[in-house]
C-alpha atoms as an extended CHARMM CRD file, in Angstrom:
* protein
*
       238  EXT
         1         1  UNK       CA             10.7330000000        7.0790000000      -34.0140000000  PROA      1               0.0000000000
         2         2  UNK       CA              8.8340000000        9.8090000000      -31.8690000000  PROA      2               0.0000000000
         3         3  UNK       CA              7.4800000000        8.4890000000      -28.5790000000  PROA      3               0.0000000000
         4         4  UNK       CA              4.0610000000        9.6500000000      -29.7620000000  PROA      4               0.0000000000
         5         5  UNK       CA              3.7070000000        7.2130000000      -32.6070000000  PROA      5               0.0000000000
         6         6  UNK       CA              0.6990000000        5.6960000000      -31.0480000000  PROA      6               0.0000000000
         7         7  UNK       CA             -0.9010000000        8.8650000000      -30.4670000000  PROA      7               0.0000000000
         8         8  UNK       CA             -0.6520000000       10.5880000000      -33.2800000000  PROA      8               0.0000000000
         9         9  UNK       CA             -2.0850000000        7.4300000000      -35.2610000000  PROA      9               0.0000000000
        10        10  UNK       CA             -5.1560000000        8.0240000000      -33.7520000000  PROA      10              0.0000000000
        11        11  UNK       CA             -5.3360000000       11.9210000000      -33.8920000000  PROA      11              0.0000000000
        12        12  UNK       CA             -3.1880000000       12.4710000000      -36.7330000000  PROA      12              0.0000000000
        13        13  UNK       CA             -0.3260000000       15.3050000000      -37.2460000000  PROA      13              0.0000000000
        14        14  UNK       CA             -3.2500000000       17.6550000000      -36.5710000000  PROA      14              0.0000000000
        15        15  UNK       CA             -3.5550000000       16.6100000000      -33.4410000000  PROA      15              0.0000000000
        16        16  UNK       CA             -0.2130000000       16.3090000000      -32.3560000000  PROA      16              0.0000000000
        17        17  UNK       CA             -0.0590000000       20.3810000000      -32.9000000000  PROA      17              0.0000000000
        18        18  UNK       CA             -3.2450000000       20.8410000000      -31.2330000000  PROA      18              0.0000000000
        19        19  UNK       CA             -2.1280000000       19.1370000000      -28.1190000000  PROA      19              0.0000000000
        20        20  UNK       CA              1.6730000000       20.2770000000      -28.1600000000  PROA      20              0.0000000000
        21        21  UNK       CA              0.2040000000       24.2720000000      -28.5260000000  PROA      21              0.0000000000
        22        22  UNK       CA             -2.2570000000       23.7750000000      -25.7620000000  PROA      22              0.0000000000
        23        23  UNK       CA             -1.3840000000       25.1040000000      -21.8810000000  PROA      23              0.0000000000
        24        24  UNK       CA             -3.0360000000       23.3350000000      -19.4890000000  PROA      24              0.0000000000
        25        25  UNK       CA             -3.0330000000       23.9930000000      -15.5470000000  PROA      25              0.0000000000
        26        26  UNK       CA             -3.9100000000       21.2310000000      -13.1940000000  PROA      26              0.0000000000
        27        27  UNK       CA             -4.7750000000       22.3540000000       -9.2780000000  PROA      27              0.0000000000
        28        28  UNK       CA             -4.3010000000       19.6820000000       -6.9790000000  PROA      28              0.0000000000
        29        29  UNK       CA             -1.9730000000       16.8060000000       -7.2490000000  PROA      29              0.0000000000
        30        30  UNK       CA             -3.4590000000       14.0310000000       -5.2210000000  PROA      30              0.0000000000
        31        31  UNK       CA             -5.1310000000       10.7830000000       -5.8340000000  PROA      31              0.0000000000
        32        32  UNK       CA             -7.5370000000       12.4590000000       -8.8570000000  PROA      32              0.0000000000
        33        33  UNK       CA             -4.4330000000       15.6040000000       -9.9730000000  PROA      33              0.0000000000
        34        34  UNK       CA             -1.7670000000       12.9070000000      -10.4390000000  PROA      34              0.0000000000
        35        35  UNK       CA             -2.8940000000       10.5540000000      -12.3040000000  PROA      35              0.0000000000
        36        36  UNK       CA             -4.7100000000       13.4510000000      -14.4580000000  PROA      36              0.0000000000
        37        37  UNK       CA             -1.2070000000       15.4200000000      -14.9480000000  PROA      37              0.0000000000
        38        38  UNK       CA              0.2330000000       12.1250000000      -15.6380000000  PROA      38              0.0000000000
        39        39  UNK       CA             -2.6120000000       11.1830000000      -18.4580000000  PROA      39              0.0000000000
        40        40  UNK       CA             -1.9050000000       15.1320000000      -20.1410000000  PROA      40              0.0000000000
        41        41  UNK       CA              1.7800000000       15.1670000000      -20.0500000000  PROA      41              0.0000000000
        42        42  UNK       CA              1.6970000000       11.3670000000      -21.8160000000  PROA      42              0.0000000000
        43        43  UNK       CA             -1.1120000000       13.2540000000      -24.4200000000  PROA      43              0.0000000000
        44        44  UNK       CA              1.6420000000       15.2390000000      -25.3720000000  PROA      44              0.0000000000
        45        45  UNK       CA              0.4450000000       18.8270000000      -24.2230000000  PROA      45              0.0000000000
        46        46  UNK       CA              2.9100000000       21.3370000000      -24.7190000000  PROA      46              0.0000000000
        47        47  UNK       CA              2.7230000000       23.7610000000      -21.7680000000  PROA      47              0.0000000000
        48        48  UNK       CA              1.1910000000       22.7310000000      -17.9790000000  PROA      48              0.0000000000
        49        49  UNK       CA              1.0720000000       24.0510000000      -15.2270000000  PROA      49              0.0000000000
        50        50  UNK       CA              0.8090000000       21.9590000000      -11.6820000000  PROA      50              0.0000000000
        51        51  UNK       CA             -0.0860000000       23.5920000000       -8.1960000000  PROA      51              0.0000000000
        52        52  UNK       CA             -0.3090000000       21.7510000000       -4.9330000000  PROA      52              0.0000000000
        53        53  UNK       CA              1.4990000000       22.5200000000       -1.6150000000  PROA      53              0.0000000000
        54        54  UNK       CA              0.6820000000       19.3940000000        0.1720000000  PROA      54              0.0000000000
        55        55  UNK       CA              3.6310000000       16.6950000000        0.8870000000  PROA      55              0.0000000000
        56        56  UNK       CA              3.4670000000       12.9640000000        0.5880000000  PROA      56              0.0000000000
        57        57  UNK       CA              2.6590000000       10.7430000000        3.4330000000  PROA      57              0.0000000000
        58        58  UNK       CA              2.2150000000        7.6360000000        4.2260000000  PROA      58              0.0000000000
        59        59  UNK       CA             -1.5750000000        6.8540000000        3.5950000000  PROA      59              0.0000000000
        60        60  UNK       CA             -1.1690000000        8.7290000000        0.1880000000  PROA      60              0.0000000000
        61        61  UNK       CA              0.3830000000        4.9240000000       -0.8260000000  PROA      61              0.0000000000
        62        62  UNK       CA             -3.3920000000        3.3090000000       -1.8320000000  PROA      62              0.0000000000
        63        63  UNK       CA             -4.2350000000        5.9310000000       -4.4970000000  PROA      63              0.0000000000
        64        64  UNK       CA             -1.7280000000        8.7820000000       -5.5850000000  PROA      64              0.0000000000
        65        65  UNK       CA              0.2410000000        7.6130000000       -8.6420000000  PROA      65              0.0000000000
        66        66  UNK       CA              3.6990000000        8.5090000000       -7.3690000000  PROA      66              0.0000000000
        67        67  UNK       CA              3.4590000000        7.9640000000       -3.6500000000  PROA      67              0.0000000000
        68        68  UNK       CA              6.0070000000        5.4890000000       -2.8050000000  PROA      68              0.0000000000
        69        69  UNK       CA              8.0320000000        5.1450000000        0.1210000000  PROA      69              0.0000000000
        70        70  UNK       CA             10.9000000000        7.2200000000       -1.3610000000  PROA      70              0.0000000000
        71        71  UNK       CA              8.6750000000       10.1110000000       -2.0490000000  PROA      71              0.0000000000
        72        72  UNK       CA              6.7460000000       10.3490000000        1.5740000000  PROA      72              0.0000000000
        73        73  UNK       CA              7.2680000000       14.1000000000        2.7530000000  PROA      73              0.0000000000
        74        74  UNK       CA              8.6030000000       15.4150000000       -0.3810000000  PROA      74              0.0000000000
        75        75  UNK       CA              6.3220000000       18.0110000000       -2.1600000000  PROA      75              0.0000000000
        76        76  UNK       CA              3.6970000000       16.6670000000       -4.4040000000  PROA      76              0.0000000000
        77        77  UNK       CA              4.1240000000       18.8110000000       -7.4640000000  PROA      77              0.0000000000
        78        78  UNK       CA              7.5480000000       18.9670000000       -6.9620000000  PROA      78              0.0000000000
        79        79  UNK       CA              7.9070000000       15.1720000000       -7.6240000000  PROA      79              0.0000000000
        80        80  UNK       CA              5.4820000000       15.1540000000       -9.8440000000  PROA      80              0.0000000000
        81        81  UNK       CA              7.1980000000       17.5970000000      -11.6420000000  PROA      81              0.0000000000
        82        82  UNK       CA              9.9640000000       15.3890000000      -12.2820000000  PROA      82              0.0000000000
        83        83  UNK       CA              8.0200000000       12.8960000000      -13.2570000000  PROA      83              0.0000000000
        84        84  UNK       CA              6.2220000000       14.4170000000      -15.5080000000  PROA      84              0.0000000000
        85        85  UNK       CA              9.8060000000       15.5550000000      -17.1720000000  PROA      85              0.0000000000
        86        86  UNK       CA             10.8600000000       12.0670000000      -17.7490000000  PROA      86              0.0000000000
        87        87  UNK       CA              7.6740000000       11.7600000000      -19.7120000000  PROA      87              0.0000000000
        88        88  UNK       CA              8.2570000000       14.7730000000      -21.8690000000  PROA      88              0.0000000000
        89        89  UNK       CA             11.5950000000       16.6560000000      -21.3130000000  PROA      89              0.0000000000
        90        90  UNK       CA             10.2740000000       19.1540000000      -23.8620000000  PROA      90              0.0000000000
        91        91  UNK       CA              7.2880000000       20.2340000000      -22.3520000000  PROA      91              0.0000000000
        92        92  UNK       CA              6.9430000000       23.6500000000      -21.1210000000  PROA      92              0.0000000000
        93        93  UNK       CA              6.0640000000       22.9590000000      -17.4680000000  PROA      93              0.0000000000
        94        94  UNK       CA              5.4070000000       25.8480000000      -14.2340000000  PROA      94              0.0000000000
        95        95  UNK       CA              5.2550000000       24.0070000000      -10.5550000000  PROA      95              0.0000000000
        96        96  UNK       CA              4.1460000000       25.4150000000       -7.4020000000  PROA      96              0.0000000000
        97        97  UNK       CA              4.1750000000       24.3360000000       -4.6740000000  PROA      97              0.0000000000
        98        98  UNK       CA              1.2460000000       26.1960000000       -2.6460000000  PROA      98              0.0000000000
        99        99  UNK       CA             -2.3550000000       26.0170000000       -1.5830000000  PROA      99              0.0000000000
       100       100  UNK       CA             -4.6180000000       28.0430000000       -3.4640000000  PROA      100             0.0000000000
       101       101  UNK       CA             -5.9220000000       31.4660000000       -1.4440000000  PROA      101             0.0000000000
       102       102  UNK       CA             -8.6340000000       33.4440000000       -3.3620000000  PROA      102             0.0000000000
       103       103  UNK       CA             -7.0910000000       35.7140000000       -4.5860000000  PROA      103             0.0000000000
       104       104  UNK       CA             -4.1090000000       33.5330000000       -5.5080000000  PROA      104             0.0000000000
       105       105  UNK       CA             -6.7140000000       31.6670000000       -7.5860000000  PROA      105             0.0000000000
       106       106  UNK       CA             -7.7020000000       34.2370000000       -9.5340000000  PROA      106             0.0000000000
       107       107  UNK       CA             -3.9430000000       35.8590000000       -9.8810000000  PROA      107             0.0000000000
       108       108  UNK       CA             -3.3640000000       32.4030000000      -11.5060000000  PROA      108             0.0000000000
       109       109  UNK       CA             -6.2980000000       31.6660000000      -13.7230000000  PROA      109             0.0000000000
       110       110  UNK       CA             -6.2860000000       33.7650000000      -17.0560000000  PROA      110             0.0000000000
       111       111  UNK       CA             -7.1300000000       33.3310000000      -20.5830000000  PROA      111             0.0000000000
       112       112  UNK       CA             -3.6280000000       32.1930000000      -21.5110000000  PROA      112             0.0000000000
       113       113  UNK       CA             -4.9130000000       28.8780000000      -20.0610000000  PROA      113             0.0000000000
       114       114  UNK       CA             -6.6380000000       26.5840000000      -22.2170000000  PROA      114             0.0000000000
       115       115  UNK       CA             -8.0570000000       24.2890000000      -20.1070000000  PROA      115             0.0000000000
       116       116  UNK       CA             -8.1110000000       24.1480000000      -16.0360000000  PROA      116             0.0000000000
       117       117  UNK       CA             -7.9310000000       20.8780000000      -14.2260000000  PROA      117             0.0000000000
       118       118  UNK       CA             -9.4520000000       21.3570000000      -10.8910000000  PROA      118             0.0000000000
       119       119  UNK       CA             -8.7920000000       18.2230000000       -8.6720000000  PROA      119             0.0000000000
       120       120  UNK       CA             -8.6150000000       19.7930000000       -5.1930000000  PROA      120             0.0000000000
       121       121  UNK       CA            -10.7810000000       18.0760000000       -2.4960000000  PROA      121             0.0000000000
       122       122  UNK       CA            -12.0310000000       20.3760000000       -0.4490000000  PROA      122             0.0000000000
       123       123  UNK       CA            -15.0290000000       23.2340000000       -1.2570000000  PROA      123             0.0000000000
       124       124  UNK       CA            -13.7590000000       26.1150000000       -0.6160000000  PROA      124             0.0000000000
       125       125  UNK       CA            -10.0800000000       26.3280000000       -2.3800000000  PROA      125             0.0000000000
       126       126  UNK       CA            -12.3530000000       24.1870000000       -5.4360000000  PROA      126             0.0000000000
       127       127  UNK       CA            -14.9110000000       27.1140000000       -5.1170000000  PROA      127             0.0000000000
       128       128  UNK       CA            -12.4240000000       29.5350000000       -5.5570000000  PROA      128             0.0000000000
       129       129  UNK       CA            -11.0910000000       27.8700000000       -8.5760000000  PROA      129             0.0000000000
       130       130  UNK       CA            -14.0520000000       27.5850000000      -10.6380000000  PROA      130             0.0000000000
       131       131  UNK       CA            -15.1480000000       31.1070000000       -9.9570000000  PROA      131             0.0000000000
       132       132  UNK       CA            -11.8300000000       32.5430000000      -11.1290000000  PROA      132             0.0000000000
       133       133  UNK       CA            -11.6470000000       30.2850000000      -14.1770000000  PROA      133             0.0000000000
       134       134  UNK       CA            -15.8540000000       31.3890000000      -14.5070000000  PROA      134             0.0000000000
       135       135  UNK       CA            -14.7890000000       34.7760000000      -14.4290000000  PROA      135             0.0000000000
       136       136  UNK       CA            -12.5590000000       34.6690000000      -17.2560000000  PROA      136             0.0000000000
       137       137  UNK       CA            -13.8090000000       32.9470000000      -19.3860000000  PROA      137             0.0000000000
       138       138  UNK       CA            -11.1470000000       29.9640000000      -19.2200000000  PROA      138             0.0000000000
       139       139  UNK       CA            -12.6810000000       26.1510000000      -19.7960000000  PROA      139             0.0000000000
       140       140  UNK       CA            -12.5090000000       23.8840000000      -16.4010000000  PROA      140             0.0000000000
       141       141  UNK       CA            -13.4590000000       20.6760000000      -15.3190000000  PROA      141             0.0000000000
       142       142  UNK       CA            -14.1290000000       20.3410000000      -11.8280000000  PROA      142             0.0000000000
       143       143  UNK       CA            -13.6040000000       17.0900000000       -9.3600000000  PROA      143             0.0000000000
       144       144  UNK       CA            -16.4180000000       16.1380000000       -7.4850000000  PROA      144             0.0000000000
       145       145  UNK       CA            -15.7950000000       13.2300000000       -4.8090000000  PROA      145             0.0000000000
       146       146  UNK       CA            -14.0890000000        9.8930000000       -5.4310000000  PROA      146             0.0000000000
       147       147  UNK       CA            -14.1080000000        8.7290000000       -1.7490000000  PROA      147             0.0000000000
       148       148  UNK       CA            -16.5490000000        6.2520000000       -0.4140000000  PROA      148             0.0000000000
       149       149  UNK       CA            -17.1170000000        4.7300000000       -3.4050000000  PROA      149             0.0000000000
       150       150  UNK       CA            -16.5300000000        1.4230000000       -5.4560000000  PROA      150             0.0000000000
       151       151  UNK       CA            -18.1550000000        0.8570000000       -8.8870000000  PROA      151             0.0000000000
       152       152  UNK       CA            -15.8040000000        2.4230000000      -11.4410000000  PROA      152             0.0000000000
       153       153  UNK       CA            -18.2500000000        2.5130000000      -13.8930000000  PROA      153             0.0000000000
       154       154  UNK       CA            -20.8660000000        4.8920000000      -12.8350000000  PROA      154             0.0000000000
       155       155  UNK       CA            -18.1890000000        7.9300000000      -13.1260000000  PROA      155             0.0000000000
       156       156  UNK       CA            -19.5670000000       10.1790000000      -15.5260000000  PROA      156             0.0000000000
       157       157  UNK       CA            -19.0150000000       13.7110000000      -16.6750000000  PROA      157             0.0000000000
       158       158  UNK       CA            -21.7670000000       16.2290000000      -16.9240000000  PROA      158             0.0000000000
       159       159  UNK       CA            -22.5720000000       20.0330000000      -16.1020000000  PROA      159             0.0000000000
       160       160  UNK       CA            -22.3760000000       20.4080000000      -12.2090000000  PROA      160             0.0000000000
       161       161  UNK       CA            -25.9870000000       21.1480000000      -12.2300000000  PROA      161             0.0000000000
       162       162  UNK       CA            -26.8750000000       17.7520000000      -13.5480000000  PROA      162             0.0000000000
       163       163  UNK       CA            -24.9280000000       15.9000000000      -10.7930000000  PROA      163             0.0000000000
       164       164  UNK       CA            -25.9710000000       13.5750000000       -8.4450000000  PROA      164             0.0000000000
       165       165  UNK       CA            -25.7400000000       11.3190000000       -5.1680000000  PROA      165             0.0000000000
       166       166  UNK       CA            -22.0120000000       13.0330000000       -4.2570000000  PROA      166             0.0000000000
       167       167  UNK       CA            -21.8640000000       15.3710000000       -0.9990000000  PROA      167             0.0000000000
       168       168  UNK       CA            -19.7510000000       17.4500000000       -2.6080000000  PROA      168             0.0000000000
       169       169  UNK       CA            -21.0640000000       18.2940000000       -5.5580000000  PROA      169             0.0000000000
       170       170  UNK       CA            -24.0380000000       19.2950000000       -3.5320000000  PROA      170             0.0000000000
       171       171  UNK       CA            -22.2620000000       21.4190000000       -1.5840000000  PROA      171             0.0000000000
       172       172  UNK       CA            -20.4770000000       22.9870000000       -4.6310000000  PROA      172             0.0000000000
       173       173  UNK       CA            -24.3220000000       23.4150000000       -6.2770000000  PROA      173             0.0000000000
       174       174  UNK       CA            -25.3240000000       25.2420000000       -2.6960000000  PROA      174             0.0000000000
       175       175  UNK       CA            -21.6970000000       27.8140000000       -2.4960000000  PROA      175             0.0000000000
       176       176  UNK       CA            -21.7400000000       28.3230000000       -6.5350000000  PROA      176             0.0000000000
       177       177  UNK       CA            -25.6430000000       29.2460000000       -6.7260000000  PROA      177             0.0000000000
       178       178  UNK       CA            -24.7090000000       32.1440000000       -3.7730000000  PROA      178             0.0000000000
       179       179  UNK       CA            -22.3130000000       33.2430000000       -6.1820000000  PROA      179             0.0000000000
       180       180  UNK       CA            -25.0880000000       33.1830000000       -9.4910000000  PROA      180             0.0000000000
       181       181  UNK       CA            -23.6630000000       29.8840000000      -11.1200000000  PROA      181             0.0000000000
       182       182  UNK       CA            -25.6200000000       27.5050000000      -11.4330000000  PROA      182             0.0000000000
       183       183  UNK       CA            -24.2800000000       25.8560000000      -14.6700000000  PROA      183             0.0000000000
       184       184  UNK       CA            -21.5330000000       25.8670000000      -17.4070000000  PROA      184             0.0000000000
       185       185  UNK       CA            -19.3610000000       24.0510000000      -15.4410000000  PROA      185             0.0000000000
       186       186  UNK       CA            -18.2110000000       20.2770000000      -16.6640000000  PROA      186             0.0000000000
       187       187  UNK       CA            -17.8690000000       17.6920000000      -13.7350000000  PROA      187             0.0000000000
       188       188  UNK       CA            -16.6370000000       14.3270000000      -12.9780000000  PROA      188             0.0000000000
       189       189  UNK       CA            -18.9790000000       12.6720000000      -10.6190000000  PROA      189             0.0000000000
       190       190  UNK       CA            -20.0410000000        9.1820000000       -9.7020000000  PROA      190             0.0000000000
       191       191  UNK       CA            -23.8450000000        8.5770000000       -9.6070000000  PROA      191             0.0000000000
       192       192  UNK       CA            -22.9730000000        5.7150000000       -6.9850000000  PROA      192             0.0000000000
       193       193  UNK       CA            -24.3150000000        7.0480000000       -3.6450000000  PROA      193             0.0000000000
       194       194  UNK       CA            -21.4320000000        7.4290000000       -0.7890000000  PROA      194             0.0000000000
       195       195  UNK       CA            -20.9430000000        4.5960000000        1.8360000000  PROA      195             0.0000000000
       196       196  UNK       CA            -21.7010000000        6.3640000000        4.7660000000  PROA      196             0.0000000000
       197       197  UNK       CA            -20.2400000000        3.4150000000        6.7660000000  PROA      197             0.0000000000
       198       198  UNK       CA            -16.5500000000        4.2290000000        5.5600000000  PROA      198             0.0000000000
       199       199  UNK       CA            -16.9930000000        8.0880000000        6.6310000000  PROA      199             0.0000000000
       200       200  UNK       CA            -14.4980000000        8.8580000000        9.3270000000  PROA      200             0.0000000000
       201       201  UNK       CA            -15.2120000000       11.6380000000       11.3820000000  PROA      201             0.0000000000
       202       202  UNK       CA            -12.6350000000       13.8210000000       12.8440000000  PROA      202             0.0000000000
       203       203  UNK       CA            -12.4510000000       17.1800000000       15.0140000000  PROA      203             0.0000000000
       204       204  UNK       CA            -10.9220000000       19.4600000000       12.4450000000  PROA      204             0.0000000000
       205       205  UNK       CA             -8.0040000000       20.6210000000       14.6260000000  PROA      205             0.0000000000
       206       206  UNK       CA             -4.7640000000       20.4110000000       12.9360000000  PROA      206             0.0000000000
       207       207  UNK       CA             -7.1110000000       21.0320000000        9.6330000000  PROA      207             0.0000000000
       208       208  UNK       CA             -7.6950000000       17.6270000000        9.3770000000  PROA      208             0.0000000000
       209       209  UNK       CA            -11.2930000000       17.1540000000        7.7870000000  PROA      209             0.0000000000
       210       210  UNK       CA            -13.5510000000       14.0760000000        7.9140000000  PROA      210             0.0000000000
       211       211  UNK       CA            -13.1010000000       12.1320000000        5.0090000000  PROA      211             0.0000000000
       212       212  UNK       CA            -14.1460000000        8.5710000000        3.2550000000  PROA      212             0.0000000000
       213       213  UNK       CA            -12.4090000000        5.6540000000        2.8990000000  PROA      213             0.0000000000
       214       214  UNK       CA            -11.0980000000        5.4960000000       -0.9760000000  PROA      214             0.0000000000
       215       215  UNK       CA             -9.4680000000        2.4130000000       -3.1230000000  PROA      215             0.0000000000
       216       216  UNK       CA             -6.7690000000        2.5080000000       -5.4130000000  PROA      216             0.0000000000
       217       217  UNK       CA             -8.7830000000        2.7510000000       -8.4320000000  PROA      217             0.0000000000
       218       218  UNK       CA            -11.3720000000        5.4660000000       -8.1660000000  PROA      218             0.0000000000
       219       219  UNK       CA             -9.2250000000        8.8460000000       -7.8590000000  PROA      219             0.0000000000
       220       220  UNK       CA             -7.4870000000        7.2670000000      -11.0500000000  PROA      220             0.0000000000
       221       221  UNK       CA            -10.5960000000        7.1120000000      -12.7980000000  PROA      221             0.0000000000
       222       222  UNK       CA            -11.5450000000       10.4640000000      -11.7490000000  PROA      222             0.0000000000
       223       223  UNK       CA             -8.6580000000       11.9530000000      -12.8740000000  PROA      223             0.0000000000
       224       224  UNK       CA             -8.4650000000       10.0660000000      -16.2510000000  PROA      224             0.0000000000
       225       225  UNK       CA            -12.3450000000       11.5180000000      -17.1650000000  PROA      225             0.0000000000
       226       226  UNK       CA            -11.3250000000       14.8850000000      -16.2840000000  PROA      226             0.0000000000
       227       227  UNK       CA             -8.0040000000       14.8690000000      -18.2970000000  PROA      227             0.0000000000
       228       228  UNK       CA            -10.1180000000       13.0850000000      -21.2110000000  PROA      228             0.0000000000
       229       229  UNK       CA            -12.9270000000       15.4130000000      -21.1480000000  PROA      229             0.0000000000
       230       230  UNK       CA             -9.7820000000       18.1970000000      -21.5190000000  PROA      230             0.0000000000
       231       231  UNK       CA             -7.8140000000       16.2960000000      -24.2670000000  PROA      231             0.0000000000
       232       232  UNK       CA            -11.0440000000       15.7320000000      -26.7170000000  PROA      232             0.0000000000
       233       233  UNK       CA            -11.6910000000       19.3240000000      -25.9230000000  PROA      233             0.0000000000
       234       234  UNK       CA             -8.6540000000       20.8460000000      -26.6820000000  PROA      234             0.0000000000
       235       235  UNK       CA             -8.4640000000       18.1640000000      -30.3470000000  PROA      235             0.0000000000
       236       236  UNK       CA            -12.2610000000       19.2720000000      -31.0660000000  PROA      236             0.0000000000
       237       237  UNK       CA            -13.4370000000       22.1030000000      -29.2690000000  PROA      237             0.0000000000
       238       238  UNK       CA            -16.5120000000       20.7430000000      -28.0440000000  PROA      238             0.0000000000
């Protein structure tokens, strides 16, 4: 009995091969990247690769799928490289564990990619990202923001230029449109507008940023429309 019995049910033998040919890279392996690497690798896709140089900690607990006390410090991709190879031990999986620079980004974007996964949370490694992937001509969904925000059901997925009541995808509009996109680009968004209330502010030293408040549930939900918007892709082509 294959361990995709229930999958291929629903997509057929067809789709099996679609998904077990397809490579797949997923940037940023946080609350939104894991549970989106997690949601491919179950798919069945046959090559990934994962990229995120950030380590566990402690407040990582209410929202990233494998951040458990055990885990706190190690590297992200590097656990969820192993987890990910419990899943599947056949798939064809690349870690790194890194940040994204610019021109890192667009060493590692390039057409043998079928689909790009950007989950990264800040604007300017994200902006990076979708110009590379823009650049060559390589399909990408991009994160907007999950934090501050409750109602699971108004996350949607649209092009970028059709998104609304998120800070950063307004900020992502504003950078991309200095660099002549302005559309093309799929997006997971919420159309619930940001509780300002759970903003915490802090000096950027030690590059913290200020940030929301997030629960459990939303970076999940995040990541699962970005990794479905990839999957029906990759079965379809639309």
């Amino acid at each position: 009995m294959s361990w995709l019995e229930r999958t291929e049910l629903l997509v057929k033998e067809e789709g099996i091969k679609k998904l077990q040919q397809s490579n797949v890279l997923v940037v940023g392996l946080g609350g939104v990247g894991s549970f989106a690497a997690e949601f491919l690798a179950r798919a069945g896709i046959g090559r990934m690769t994962i990229v995120d140089g950030d380590v566990f900690d402690i407040t990582n607990k209410n929202r990233q799928l494998p951040a458990i006390d055990s885990t706190i410090g190690a590297y992200k991709a590097t656990v969820m490289a192993n987890r990910i190879k419990e899943i599947n031990a056949e798939i064809n999986l690349t870690v790194y564990n890194e940040f994204l620079s610019p021109e890192r980004a667009y060493e590692l974007v390039d057409e043998s990619f079928d689909y790009v996964l950007d989950c990264i949370d800040s604007v300017t490694p994200k902006l990076n990202l979708i110009i590379a992937a823009k650049r060559k001509k390589v399909k990408i969904v991009s994160c907007m923001g999950a934090g501050g925000k409750l109602d699971a059901s108004k996350v949607k997925v649209n092009d970028i230029s059709k998104t609304r009541d998120c800070m950063l995808a307004k900020h992502m509009r504003k950078r991309l449109k200095k660099e002549g996109i302005f559309k093309g680009i799929k997006a997971v968004y919420s159309t619930e507008v940001q509780r300002i209330d759970s903003l915490k502010e802090t000096d950027g030293t030690n590059f913290k940023r200020s940030y929301y408040g997030t629960i459990s549930y939303m970076p999940a939900a995040f990541g699962l429309q970005a990794a479905a918007t990839a999957i029906n892709y990759l079965l379809d082509k639309r």
